[in-house]
N, C-alpha and C positions, 0 to 999 in steps of 0.2 A: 504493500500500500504506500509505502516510502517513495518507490520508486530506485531504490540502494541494487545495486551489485552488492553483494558481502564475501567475500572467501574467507572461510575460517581454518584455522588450524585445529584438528581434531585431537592432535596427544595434547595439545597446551589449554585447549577449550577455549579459545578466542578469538575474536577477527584479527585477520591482517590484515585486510584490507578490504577501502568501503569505498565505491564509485556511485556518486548522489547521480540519476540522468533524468534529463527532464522527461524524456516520458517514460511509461513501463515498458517493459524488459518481459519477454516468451520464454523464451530461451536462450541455454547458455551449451557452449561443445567447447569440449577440448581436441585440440592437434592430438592427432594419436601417434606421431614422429617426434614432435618439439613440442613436449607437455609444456611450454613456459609460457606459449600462446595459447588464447581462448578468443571465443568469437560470440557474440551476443548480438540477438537479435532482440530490434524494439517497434515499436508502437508508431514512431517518428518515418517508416519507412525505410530505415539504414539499418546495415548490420555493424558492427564494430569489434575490430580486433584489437586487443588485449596486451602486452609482453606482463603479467603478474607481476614480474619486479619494479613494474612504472606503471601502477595504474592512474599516474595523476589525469595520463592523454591517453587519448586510443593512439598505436599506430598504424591505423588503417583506417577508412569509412571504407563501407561497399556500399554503392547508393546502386541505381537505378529502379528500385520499387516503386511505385506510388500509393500505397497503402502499407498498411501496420504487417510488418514481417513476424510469422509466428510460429516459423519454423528455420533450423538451421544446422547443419553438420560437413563435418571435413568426411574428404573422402578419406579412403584407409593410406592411400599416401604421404597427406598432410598439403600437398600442394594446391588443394581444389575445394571451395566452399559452396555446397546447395543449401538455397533457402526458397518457402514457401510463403505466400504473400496471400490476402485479403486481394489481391488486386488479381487474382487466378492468374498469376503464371507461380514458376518454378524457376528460378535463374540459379544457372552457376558462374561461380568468380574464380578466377584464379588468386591463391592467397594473399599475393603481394599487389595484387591491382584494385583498384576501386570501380572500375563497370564490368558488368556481367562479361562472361568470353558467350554463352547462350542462353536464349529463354524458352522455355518451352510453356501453350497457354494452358488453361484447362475449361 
């Protein structure tokens, strides 16, 4: 209801860290290559990449949605991001780019 990302640490029982975003936040995927990135999908129509040791910025936007993104995952490589959108398509990103490489509608 915050609107918070929070990652906690689970043996020390406490956040490490807390990213306030203006709008809500669907989901969250981690890189299954480079656990240190995550990808978070919001409300705002943007996906946002993560490095957990700087959460102050994303280092990434993936835009081209026009609607609240409420779905998101790396492919098993870690190079490739699909997300689901309100706006019926499907787009995939390459990790390091900010527009889609395809969309597929529904």
């Amino acid at each position: 209801m915050d609107r918070c990302v929070i990652l906690y640490d689970i043996r020390a029982e406490s956040a490490v860290h807390k990213v306030s975003m203006l709008n809500k936040s669907s989901c969250v995927s981690w890189n299954p290559i480079e656990p240190l990135n995550v990808v978070v999908a919001n409300d705002d129509s943007n996906c946002y990449t993560y490095d957990i040791r700087k959460m102050e910025l994303p280092t990434m936007i993936h835009k081209d949605h026009i609607s609240a993104v409420m779905s998101v995952a790396f492919s098993a490589s870690g190079r490739e991001i699909v997300s689901g959108s309100f706006d019926r398509t499907i787009r995939i990103f390459p990790f390091n780019k900010g527009y889609s490489r395809e969309v597929y509608h529904g």
